[in-house]
C-alpha positions in Angstrom: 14.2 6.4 -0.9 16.1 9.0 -2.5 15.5 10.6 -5.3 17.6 12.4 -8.3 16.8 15.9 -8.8 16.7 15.0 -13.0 14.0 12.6 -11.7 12.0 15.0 -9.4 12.2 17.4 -12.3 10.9 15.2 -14.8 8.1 14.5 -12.4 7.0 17.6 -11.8 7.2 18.2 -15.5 4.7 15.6 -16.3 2.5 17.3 -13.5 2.3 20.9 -15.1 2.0 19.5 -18.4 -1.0 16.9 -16.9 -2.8 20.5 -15.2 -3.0 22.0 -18.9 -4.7 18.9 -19.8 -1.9 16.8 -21.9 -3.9 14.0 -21.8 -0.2 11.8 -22.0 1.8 13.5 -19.3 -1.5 12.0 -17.1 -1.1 8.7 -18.8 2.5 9.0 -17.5 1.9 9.8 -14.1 -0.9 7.2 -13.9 2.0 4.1 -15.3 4.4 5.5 -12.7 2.7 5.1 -9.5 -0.1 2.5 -10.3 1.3 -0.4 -9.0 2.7 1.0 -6.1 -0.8 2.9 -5.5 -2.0 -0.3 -5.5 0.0 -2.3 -3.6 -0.9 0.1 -0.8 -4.4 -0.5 -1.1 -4.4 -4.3 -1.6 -1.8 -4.6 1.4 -4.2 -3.1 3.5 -7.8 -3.9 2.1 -6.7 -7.6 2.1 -8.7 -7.5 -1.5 -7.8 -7.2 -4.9 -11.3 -6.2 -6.2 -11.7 -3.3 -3.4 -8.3 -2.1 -3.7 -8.6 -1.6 -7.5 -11.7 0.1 -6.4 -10.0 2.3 -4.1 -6.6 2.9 -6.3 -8.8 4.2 -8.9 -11.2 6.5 -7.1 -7.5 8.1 -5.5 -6.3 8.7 -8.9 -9.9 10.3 -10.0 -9.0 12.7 -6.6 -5.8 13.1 -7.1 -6.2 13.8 -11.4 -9.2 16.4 -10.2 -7.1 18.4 -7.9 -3.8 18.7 -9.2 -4.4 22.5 -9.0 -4.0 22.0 -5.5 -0.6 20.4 -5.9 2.2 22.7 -4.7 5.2 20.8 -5.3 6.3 21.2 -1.4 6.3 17.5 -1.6 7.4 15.0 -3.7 4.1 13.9 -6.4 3.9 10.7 -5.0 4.3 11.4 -1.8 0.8 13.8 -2.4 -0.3 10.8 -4.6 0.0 8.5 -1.8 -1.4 10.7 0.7 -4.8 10.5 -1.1 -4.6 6.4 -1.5 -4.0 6.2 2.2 -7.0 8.4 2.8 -9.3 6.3 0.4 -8.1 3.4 1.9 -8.8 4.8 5.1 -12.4 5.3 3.9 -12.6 1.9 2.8 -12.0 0.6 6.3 -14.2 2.6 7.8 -17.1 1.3 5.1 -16.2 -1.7 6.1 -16.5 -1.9 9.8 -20.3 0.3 9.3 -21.3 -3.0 7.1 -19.3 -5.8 7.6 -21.3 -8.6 5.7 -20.6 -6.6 2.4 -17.0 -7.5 2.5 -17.7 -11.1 3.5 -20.0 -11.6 0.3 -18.0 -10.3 -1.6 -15.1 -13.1 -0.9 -17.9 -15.3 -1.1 -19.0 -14.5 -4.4 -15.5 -13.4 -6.0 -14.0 -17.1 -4.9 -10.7 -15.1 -3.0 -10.7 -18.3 -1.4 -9.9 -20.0 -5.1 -6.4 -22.1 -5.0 -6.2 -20.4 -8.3 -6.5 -16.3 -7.4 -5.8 -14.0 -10.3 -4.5 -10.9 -9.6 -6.6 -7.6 -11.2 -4.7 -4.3 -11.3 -6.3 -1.2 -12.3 -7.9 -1.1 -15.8 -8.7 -4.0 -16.0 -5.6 -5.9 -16.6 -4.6 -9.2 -14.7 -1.3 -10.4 -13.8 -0.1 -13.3 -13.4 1.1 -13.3 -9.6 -1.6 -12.1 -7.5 0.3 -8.7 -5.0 -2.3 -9.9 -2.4 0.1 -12.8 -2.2 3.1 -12.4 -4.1 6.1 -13.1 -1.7 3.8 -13.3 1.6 2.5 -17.1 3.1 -1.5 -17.4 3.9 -0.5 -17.1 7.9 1.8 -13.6 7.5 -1.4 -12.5 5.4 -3.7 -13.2 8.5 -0.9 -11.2 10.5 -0.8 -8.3 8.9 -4.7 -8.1 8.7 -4.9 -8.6 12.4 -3.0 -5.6 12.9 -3.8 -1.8 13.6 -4.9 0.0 10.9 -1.9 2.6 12.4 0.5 -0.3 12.3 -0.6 -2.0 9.1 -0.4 1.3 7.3 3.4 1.7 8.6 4.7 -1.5 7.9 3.1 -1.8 4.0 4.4 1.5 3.4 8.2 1.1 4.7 8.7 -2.9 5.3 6.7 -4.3 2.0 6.8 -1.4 -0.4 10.0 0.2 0.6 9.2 3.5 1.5 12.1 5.4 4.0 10.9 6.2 7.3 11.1 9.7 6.5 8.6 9.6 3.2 6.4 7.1 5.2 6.0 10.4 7.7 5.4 12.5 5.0 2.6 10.2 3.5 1.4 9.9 7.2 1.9 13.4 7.9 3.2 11.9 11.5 6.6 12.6 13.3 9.2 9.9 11.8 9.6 8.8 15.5 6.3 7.5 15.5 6.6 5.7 11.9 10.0 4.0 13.7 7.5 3.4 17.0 5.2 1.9 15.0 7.1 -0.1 13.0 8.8 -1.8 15.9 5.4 -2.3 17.6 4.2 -4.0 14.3 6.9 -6.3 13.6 6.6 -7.6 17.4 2.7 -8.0 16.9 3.3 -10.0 13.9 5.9 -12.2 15.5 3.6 -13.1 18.2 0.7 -13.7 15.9 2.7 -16.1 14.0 4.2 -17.7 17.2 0.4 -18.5 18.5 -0.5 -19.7 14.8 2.5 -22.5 15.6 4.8 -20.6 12.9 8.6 -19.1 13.8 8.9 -16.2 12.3 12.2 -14.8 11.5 11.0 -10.9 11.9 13.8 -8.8 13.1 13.3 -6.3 15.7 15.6 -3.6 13.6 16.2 -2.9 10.0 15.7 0.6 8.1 12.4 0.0 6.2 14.3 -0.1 2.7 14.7 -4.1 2.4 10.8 -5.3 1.6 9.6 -8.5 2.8 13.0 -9.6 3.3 12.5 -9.5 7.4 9.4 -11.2 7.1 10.0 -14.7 5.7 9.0 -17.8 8.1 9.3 -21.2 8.4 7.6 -24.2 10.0 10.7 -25.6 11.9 
């Protein structure tokens, strides 16, 4: 995913201006990496009420420490860093109290034919990202999955992040994002194979083509 310097200027720009308290350079930064933020956390939280959840608590984090910030890495990939660590938090609530997660579904009807999506602030959109380009069963898949594995695949196969970023974010040797990519895309092929599906997940690829390796069919 590369980037211009004029772009990695402006951003850091926004960021100096948001650490003397210019209330629209954090306005700015918060439209720019929202969705994606996200989409990280409803990718791997399987939820759309607990990832807004988690998406805004990263931003509260990230907003409070941006002294901390050094610019020896891109803003988002910082940014990021924190949502995968709240999202990692999450997970780990999660497993101490299972049944919390399971009323919730229950009494937020995620099992509605008719889900709405919720981003952060409140707003809805029409196509809910829990779902938006993925089939019920490659849902199931991808929740099955390692949080390790699950983490490298929403970052580089469904949001697009390079494998080199995706270490960054993961502060992990870009060999093991590429290990744990391929390990994920085989563990999701034979998930779908046992579910009776034929997937059409390719053992190579780059990372920079989203979703696009992870259509299926019921042939």
């Amino acid at each position: 995913m590369a980037v211009s310097p004029l772009e990695l200027n402006s951003e850091m720009d926004l960021v100096t201006r948001a650490r003397q308290g210019d209330e629209t350079a954090l306005t700015e930064l918060y439209r720019l990496h929202e969705r994606k933020a996200y989409n990280v956390a409803v990718r791997m939280l399987g939820n759309p009420w607990d990832a807004a959840d988690a998406t805004q608590e990263a931003f509260i984090k990230a907003f409070g420490a941006l002294d901390q910030f050094r610019g020896e890495a891109r803003f988002s990939t910082w940014l990021h860093r924190i949502v995968v660590n709240v999202v990692r938090d999450h997970l780990r609530r999660r497993q101490t109290n299972p049944m919390e997660a399971e009323e919730l579904d229950r009494l937020t009807g995620l099992d509605s034919s008719e889900p709405r999506g919720h981003l952060v602030g409140g707003r809805e959109s029409i196509i809910d990202p829990v779902t938006d380009g993925l089939s019920a069963p490659l849902l199931e898949a991808l929740q099955s999955l390692d949080e390790r594995f699950r983490l490298a695949v929403v970052l580089c196969d469904l949001l697009g992040f390079d494998y080199a970023e995706a270490a960054r974010i993961l502060e992990v040797q870009e060999g093991t994002i590429k290990s744990r990519i391929f390990r994920a895309r085989a563990d999701l092929a034979s998930y779908l194979r046992r579910a009776g599906y034929s997937p059409t997940i390719k053992p190579g690829g780059t990372g920079t083509s989203p979703e696009s390796s992870y259509q299926q069919s019921t042939d």
